[in-house]
C-alpha positions as CSV (number, residue, x, y, z in Angstrom):
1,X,144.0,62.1,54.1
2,X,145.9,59.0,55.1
3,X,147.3,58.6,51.6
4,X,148.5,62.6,51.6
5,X,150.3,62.1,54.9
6,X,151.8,58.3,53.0
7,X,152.8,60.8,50.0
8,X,154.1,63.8,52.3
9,X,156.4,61.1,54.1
10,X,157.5,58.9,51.2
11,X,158.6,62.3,49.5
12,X,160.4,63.7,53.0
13,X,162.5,59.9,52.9
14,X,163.4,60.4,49.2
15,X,164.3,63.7,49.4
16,X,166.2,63.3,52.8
17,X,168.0,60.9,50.8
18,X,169.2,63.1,48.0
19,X,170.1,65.5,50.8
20,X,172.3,63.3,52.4
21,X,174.0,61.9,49.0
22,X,174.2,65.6,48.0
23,X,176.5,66.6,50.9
24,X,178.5,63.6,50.6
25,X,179.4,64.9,47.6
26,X,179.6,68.0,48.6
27,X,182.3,66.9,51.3
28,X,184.5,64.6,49.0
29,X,184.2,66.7,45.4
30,X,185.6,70.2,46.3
31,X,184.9,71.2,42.6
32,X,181.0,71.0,42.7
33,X,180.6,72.6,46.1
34,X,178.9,75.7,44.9
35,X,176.4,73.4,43.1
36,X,176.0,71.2,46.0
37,X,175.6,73.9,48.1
38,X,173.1,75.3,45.8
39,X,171.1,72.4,45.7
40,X,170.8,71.6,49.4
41,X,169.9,75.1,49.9
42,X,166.9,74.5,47.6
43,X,165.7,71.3,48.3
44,X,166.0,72.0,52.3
45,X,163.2,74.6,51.6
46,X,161.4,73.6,48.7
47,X,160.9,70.0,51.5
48,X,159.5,72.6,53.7
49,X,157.2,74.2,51.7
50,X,156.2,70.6,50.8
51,X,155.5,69.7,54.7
52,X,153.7,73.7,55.1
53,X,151.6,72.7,51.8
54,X,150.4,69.3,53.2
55,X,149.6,70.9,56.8
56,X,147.3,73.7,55.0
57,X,145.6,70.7,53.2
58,X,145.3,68.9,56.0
59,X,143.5,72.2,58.0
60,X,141.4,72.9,54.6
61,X,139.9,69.3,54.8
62,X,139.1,69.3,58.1
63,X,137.4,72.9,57.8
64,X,135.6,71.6,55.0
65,X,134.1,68.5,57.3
66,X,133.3,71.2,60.3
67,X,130.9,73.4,57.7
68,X,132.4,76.3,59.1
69,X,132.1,79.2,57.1
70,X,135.5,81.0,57.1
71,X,137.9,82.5,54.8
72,X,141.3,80.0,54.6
73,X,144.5,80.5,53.2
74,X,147.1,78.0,51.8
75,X,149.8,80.1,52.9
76,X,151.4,81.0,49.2
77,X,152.8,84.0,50.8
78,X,154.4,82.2,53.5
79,X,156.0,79.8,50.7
80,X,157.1,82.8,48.5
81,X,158.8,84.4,51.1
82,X,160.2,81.0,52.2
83,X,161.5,80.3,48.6
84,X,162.2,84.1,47.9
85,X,164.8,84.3,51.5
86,X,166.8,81.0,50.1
87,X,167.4,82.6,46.8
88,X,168.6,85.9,48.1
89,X,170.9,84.3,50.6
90,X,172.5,82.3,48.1
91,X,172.5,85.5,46.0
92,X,174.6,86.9,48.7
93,X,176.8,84.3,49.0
94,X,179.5,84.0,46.2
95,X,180.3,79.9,46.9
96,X,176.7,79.0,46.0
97,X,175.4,78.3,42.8
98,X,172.0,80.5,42.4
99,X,170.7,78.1,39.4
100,X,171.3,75.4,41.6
101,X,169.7,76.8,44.6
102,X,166.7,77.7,42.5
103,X,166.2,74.1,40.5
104,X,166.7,72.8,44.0
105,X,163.4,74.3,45.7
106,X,161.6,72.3,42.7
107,X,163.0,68.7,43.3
108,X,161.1,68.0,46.6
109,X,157.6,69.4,44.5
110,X,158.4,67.3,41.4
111,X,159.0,64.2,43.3
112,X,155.7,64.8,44.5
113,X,154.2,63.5,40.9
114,X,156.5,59.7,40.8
115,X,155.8,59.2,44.3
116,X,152.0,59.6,44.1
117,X,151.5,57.7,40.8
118,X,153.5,54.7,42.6
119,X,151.1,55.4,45.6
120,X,148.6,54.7,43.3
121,X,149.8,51.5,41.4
122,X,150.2,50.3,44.8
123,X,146.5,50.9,46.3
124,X,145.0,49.3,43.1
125,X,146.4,46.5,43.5
């Protein structure tokens, strides 16, 4: 599980990253601020469900090592909703892009994939 958390972190930096490039732009390009908006929308809670996803894992693994013998959820619903509330606010807000808020709940999952296969290069070596 040390390795998830490594990912989970490593993915929060990046991400964090974009976030703070993002509204940099969005406070010196006045042009692409519905887009910008958009997209820090999205990736804000798309890097939430990405920290909610890895806490579930982390509670499924350790209910797996207890032999307990309980239904679990991973909380879809609660990611749904999550995903589901960002694009109907930016649905209801004309100066945000709802494409962009929508590709932006992705980014954080995706850079799940190129931070894990680095991960990986690194441990084997």
């Amino acid at each position: 599980m040390n390795d998830l958390t490594s990912i989970v972190n490593a993915v929060s930096r990046v991400t964090i990253l974009l976030l703070s490039a993002l509204l940099l732009g969005w406070a010196f390009s006045p042009d692409y601020r519905p887009i910008l908006s958009g997209l820090i929308m999205g990736m804000a809670a798309g890097l939430f469900n990405v920290r909610f996803l890895s806490i579930k894992v982390r509670q499924l693994a350790q209910l797996a090592v207890s032999q307990d013998n309980r239904r679990y959820s991973f909380g879809f619903i609660t990611r749904l909703c999550t995903g589901f509330l960002i694009v109907v606010i930016a649905a209801k807000l004309e100066q945000v892009s709802l494409g962009a808020t929508i590709a932006g709940l992705f980014i954080p999952q995706l850079l799940t994939i190129p931070v894990s296969i680095i991960f990986g290069l690194r441990n084997n070596h």
